[in-house]
C-alpha positions in Angstrom: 89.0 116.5 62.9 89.8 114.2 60.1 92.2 115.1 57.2 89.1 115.9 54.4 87.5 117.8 57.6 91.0 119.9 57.7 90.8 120.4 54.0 87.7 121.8 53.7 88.3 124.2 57.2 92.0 125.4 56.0 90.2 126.0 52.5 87.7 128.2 54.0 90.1 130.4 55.4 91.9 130.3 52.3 88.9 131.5 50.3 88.2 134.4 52.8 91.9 135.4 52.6 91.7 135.6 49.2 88.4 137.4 49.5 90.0 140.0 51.6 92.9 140.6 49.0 90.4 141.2 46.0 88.9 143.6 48.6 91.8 145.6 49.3 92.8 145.8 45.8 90.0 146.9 44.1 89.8 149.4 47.5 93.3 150.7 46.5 92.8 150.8 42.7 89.2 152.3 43.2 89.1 155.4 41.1 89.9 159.0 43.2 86.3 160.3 42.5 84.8 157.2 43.7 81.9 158.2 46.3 82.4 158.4 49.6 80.1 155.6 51.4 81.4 153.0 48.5 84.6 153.3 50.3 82.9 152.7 53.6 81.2 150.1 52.1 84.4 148.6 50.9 86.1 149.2 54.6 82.9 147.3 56.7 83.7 144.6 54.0 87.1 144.4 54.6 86.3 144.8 58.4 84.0 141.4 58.0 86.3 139.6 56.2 89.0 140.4 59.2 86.5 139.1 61.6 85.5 136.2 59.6 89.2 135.2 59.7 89.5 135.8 63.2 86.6 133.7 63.9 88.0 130.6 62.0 91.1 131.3 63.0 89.4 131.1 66.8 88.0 127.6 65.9 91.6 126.4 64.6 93.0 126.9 67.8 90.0 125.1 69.4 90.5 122.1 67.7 94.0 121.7 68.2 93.2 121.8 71.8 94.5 125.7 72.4 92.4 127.4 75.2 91.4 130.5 75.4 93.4 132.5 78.2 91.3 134.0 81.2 92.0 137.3 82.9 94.0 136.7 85.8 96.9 134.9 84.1 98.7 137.3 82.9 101.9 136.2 85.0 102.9 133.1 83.1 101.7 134.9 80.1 104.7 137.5 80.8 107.3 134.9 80.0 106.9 134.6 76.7 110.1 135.1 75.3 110.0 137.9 72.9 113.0 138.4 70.0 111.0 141.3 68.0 109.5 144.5 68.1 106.0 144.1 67.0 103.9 146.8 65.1 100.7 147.0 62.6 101.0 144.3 59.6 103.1 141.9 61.8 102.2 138.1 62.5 103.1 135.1 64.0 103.4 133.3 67.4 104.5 136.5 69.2 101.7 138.4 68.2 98.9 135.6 69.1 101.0 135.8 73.1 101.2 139.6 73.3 97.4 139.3 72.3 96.8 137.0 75.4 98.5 139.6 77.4 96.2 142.0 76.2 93.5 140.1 76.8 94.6 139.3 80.2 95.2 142.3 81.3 91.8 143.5 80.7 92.9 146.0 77.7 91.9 144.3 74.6 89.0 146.2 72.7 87.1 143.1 71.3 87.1 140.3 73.3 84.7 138.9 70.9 86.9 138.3 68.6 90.0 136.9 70.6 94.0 136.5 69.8 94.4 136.1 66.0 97.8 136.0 65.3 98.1 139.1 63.2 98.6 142.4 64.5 95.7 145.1 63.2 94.2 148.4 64.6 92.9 146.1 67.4 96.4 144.6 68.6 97.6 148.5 68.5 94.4 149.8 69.8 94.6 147.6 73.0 98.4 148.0 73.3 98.0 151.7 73.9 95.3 151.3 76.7 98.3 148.6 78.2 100.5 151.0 78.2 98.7 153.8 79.0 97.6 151.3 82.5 101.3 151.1 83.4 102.5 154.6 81.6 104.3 155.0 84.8 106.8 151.9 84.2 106.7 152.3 80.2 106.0 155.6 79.0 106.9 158.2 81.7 111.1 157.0 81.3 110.4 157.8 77.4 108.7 161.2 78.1 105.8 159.8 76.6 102.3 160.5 77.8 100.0 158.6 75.8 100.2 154.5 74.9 101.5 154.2 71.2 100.2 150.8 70.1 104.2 149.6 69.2 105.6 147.2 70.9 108.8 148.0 71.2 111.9 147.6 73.8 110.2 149.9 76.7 107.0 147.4 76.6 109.0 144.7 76.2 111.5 144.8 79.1 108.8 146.1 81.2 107.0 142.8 80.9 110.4 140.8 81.2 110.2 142.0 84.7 106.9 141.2 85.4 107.7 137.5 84.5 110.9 138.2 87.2 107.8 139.1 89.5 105.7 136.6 88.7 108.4 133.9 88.7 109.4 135.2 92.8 105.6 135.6 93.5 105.0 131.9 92.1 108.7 130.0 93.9 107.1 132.5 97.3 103.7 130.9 96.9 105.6 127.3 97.1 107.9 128.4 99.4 104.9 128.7 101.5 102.6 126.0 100.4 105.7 123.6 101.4 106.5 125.4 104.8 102.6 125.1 105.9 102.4 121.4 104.7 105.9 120.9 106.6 104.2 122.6 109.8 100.9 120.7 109.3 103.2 117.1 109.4 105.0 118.4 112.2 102.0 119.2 114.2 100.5 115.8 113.0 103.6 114.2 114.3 103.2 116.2 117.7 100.0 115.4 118.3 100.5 111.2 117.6 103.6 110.4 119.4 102.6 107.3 120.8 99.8 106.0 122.8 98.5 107.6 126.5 97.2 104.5 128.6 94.8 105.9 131.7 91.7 104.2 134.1 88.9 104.5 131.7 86.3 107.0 133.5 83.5 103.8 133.5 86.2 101.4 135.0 84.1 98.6 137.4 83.4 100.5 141.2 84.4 98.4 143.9 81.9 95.4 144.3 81.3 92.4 146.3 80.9 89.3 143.7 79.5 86.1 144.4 81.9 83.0 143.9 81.9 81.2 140.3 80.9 84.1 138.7 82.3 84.4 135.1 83.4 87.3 132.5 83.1 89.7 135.6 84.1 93.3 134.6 87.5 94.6 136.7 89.5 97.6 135.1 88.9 98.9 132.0 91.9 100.4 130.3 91.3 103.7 127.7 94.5 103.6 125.0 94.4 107.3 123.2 96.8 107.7 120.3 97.5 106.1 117.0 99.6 102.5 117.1 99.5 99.2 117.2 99.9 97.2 120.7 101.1 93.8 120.8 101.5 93.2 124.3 99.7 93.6 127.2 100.7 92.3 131.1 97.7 92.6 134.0 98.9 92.1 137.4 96.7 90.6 140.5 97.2 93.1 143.5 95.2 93.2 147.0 94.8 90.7 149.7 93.7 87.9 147.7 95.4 85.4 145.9 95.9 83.8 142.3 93.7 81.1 142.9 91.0 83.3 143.2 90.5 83.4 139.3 89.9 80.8 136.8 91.2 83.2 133.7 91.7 86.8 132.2 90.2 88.1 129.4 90.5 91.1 126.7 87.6 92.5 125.2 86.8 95.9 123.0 83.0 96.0 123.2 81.8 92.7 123.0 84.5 91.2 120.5 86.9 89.0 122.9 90.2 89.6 122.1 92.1 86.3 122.5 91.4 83.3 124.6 91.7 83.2 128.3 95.1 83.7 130.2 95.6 82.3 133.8 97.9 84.0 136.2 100.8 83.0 137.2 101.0 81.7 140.4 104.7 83.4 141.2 104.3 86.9 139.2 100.6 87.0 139.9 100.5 87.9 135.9 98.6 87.0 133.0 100.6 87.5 129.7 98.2 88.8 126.2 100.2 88.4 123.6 100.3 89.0 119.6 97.3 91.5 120.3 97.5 93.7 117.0 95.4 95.8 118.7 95.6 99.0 116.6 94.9 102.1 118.4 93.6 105.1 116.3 92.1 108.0 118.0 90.7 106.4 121.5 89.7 103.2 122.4 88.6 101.2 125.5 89.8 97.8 126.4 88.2 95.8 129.5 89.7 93.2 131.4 87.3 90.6 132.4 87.7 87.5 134.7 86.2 84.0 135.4 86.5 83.6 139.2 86.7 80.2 140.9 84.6 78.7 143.7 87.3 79.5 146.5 88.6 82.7 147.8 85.6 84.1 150.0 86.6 87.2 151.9 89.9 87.8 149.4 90.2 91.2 148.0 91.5 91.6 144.7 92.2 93.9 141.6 93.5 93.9 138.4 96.2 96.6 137.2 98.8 97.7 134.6 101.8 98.1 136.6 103.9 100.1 134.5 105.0 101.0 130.7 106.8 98.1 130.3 103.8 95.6 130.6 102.4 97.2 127.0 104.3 96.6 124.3 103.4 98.7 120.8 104.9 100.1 117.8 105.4 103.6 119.2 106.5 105.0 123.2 103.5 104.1 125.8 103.0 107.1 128.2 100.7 107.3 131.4 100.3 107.4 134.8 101.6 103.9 136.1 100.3 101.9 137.9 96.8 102.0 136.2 94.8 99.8 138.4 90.9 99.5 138.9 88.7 99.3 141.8 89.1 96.7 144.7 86.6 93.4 144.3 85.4 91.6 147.7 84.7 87.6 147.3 81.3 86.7 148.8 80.9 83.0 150.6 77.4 82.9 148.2 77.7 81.3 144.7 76.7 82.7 141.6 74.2 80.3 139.4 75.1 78.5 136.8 74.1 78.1 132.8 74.6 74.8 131.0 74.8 74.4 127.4 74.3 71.6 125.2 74.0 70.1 121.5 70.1 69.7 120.8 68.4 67.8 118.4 69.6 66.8 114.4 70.6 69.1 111.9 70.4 68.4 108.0 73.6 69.1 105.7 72.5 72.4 104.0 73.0 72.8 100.4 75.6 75.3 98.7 73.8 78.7 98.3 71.1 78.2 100.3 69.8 80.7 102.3 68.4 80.8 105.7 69.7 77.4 106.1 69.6 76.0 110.0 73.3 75.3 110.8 73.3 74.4 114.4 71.0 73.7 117.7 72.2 74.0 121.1 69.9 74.0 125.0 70.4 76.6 127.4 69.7 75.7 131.5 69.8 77.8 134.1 69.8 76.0 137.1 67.9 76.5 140.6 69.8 79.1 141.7 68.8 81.9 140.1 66.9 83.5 137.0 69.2 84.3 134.2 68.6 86.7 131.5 71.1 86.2 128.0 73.0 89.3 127.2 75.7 87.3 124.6 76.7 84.4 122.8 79.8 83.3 120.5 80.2 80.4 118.8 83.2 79.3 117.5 83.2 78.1 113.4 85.6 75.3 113.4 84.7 74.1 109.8 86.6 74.5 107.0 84.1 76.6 105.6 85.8 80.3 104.7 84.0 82.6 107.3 83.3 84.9 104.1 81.4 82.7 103.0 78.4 82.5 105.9 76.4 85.0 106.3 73.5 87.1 107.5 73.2 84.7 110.7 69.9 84.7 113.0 69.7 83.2 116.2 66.2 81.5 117.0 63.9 80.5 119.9 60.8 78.9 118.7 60.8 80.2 115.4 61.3 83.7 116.8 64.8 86.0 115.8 66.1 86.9 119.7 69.6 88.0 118.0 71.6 88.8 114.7 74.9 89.0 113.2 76.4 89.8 109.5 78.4 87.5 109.2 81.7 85.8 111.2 84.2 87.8 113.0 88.4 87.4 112.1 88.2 85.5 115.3 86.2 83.4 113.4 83.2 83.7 115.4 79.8 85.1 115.3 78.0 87.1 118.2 75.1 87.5 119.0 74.2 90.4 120.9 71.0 90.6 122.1 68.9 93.8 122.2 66.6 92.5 125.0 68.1 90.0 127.0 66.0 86.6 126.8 65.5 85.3 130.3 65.3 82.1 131.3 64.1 81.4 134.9 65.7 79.1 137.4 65.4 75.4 136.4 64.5 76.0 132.9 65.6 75.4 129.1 65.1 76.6 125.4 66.2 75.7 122.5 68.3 77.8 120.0 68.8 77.9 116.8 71.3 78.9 114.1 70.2 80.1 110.7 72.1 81.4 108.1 73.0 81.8 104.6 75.5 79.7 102.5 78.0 81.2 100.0 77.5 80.0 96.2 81.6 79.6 96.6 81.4 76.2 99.3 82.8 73.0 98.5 80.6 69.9 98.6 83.1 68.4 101.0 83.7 71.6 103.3 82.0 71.3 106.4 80.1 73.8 109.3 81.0 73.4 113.2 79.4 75.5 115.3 80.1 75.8 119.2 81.2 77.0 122.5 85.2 77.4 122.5 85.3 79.0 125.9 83.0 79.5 128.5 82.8 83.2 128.6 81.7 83.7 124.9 78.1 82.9 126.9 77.3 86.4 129.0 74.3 85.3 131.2 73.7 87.4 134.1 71.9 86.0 136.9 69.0 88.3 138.3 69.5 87.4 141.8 73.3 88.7 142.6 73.5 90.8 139.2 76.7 89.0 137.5 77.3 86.8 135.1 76.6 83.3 136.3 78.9 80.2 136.1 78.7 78.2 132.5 78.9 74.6 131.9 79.7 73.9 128.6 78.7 70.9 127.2 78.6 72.3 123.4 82.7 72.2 123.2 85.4 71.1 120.3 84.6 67.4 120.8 83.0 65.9 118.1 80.6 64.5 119.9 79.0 67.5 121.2 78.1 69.6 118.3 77.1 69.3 114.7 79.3 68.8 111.8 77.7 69.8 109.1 79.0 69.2 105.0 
């Protein structure tokens, strides 16, 4: 409210006071023989005038932000710290918080009109019905029977020792509310304490798998818990030998974790480091590997040997070694899939959308059909990966695959819902579409290809793995398109 606004309300209730003092003298001057109902009649208008003050005295506390007090909070209430005893014709501060007690409490007669500040038949009216509630605590040590309506030191220390109560009852209720958060932290603490590592329940059964078959499935590892692992050591085990593999891989779902990892030909171990592979809840990491063209009738499998081969931010527990199913090498040779840069592609323009940013050929050869579960190719550009996205994947004009956008391995997969097949001694064409960022430089450029060969999952319909890939859509300049 402004200062004129003020003016105006504190003159209003300066008029009514003054109203309700011509009232009350001409009622006490009013001649003895005066009638009856004109004294009523002077009384109600007295009565109104009292109201009328209360009212406006209701809206003053309302606009300097004073709420009105609820039943229920009566405990903080109790503290007020009274100096006085407090009987009819009395005002002030004290009043107005004995008031809210009353009101509180349940006792006040007219809760229409609210705490005023000045203590009338009302105030005394509703004190008696407080005291006569607790008469027990506040009248009974008096000899009293029946509330009063004064406030004097039997009222008063009896609600000094409610605010005692109310201040034990409020320090208990913390007490408590920090004790059950302490418990719920401790529990929470209990249950993460590190990171269980177990044989996922779908790990790979035992198989026999054809030579030169890539990105074959052979443990899968379930991490349950909440950390972050760095580090994790496989280990080659069985009557086989290192040579058997090409590389190791680390994938959760269909996201490769790092690039390939040979083993070693002394520890028979393959080393994945700076993982940050943050564990939160449960999670399922396989271990997949390219195998060579040598090895038939070699038995191998893949296996965590102990806790020291995973290295996180918190204690690794399980049941060591953790190792998955033996694998047989066949004599017979998976097919193979060859990839390679296709046609021309022209430089799209910043912002465009659905702009064609690369073309590579897939080829299975004669051995067998293939049918195209996955591919991921690598951007090598210097084009922020934020900035391409809503990607499509094409085969004569037809979508086979999506993706958002590009991964923080900067690459984008394609996953296909139906595999596309592509039967033995056959090729198509792909496509990469996608849209550009308004926030590209002129001079930044788009490279699109194959950084390993397992980011291509085909699986050959014959012997029912993933076939052999020749890559021919690499790093090398000349075998994909630079685009600017």
């Amino acid at each position: 409210m402004d200062y004129i606004g003020r003016s105006k309300f504190f003159k209003a209730i300066g008029l009514t006071i003054a109203s309700l003092v011509i009232f009350v003298g001409i009622a006490s001057v009013a001649p003895k023989t005066a009638k009856s109902e004109t004294v009523e009649e002077l009384q109600a208008q007295i009565q109104a005038l009292l109201q009328q003050i209360a009212d406006l005295q209701a809206q003053l506390a309302a606009l300097e932000g004073e709420e009105g007090t609820t039943e229920g909070e009566a405990g903080s209430l109790y503290c007020y710290e009274f100096t006085r005893n407090l009987t009819v014709g009395m005002s002030g501060d004290d009043v107005r918080a004995l008031q809210e007690i009353l009101i509180a409490e349940g006792t006040w007669t007219r809760p229409d009109i609210g705490a005023t500040g000045y203590f009338g038949p009302i105030t005394k009216a509703s004190l008696a019905a407080f005291q006569d509630k607790y008469a027990e605590d506040i009248l009974y040590p008096l000899g009293l029977t029946k509330g009063t309506g004064y406030f004097g030191p039997s009222t008063r220390s009896f609600l000094e020792e409610q605010c005692l109560l109310a201040q034990e009852e409020e320090e208990e209720e913390e007490e408590e509310e920090y004790e059950e958060e302490e418990e719920e932290e401790e529990e929470e603490e209990e249950e993460v304490t590190g990171i269980s590592v177990s044989l996922a329940e779908d790990t790979p059964a035992s198989a026999n798998i054809p030579k030169n078959a890539s990105n074959v499935p052979f443990l899968k590892i379930k991490f349950t818990g909440k950390g972050t692992v760095d580090k994790i050591v496989i280990t080659r085990v069985g009557a086989g030998s290192t040579g058997d593999f090409s590389y190791l891989y680390l994938y959760d779902g269909e996201t490769k974790l790092t690039t390939g990892r040979s083993l070693n030909s002394s520890t028979h171990q393959a080393r994945f480091t700076n993982l940050n592979l943050e564990i939160d809840g449960e999670k399922v990491i396989t271990v997949t590997a390219d195998l060579s063209g040598s090895g038939a009738g070699n038995v191998d499998a893949l296996q965590i040997t102990s806790a020291d081969d995973i290295t996180a931010d918190v204690e690794i527990s399980g049941d060591f070694p953790i190792r998955g199913n033996d694998m047989a090498l066949t004599n017979v040779s998976a097919g193979t899939v060859t990839i390679d840069k296709s046609g021309s592609v022209d430089n799209p323009k910043v912002g465009q959308e659905d702009a064609k940013l690369s073309e590579f050929k897939l080829t299975a050869d004669s051995t067998e059909d293939i049918q195209v579960e996955r591919i991921a190719l690598y951007q090598g550009g210097s084009v922020s990966r934020s900035e391409i996205t809503n990607l499509e994947l094409k085969v004569g004009g037809e979508v086979v695959a999506t993706a958002e956008g590009i991964n923080d391995q900067d690459q984008v997969v394609f996953v296909f819902d139906t595999p596309y097949e592509i039967e033995k001694g056959n090729s198509r064409i792909f496509e990469v579409y996608g849209d550009i960022g308004s926030g590209v430089k002129p001079d930044e450029t788009i490279k699109f290809y194959l950084d390993e060969a397992t980011d291509l999952k085909a699986i050959g319909q014959r012997y029912g793995y993933a076939v052999a890939v020749t890559n021919n859509y690499d790093s090398t300049t000349a075998n994909h398109h630079s685009l600017t």
